[in-house]
MITIDREN-292293 format. One record per residue (C-alpha): x, y, z. Coordinates in steps of 0.05 Angstrom, whole numbers, padded with zeros to 5 digits, always signed. Example, Ala and Ser with C-alpha at 12.3 -4.5 7.8 and 13.67 -1.06 7.14 Angstrom:
BEGIN
+00246-00090+00156;+00273-00021+00143;
END
This chain:
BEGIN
-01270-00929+00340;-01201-00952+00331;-01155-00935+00268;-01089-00928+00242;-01100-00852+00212;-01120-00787+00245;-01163-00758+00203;-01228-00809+00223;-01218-00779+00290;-01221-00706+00249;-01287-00742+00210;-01310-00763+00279;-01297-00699+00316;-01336-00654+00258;-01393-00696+00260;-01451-00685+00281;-01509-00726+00308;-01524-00783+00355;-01455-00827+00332;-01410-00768+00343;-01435-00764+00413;-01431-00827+00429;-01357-00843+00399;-01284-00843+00410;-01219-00852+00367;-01164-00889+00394;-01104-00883+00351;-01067-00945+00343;-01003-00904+00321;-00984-00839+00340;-00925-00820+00311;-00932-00746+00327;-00936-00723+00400;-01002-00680+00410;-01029-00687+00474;-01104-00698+00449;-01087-00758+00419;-01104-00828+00459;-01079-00894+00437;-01010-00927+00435;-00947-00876+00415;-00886-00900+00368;-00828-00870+00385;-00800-00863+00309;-00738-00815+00331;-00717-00881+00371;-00731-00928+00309;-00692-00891+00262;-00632-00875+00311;-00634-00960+00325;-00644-00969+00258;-00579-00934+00234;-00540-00961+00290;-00558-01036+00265;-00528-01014+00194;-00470-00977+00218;-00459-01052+00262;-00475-01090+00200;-00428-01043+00157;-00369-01045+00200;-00375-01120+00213;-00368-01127+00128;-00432-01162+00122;-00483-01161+00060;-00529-01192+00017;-00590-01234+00048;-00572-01265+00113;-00589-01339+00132;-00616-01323+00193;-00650-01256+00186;-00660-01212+00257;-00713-01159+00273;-00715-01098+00318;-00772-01087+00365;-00787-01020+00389;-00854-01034+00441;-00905-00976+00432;-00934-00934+00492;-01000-00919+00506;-01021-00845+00512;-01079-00819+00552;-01107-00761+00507;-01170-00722+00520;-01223-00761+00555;-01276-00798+00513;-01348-00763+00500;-01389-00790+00556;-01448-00829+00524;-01518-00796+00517;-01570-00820+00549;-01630-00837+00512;-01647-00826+00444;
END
């Protein structure tokens, strides 16, 4: 399974039955570094320490209001190996 939240992983973990054994979550944003978790990490201490630097830059430079040609800030994700996937059951 892949999602954005970590409680299906929860949901998928405290199920029971033939789909629990034979899933995994894969997180497609950690934002909070526990080693169990796999799937791809943001780094939001970087973000927000980028994010003020751009408006201290835009403050001290005097500029406001809606630019003409708006920029963006890209801060690439990671991946994270976690715990190892169930390994599927055979059979029923």
């Amino acid at each position: 399974m892949l999602g954005f939240n970590d409680v299906f992983r929860w949901l998928l973990g405290d199920a029971e039955g033939y789909a629990s054994r034979r899933s995994a979550f894969i997180d497609l944003w950690i934002n909070v570094p526990l080693p169990a978790l796999t799937g791809l990490r943001l780094y939001a201490d970087e973000l927000g320490r980028r994010a003020v630097d751009w408006l201290d830059s835009l403050l001290r430079t005097g500029e406001h209001g809606v630019p003409e040609q708006p920029a963006t800030m890209e801060i690439d994700f990671v991946w994270q190996d976690g715990a190892a996937p169930p390994r599927p059951v055979q059979g029923r």
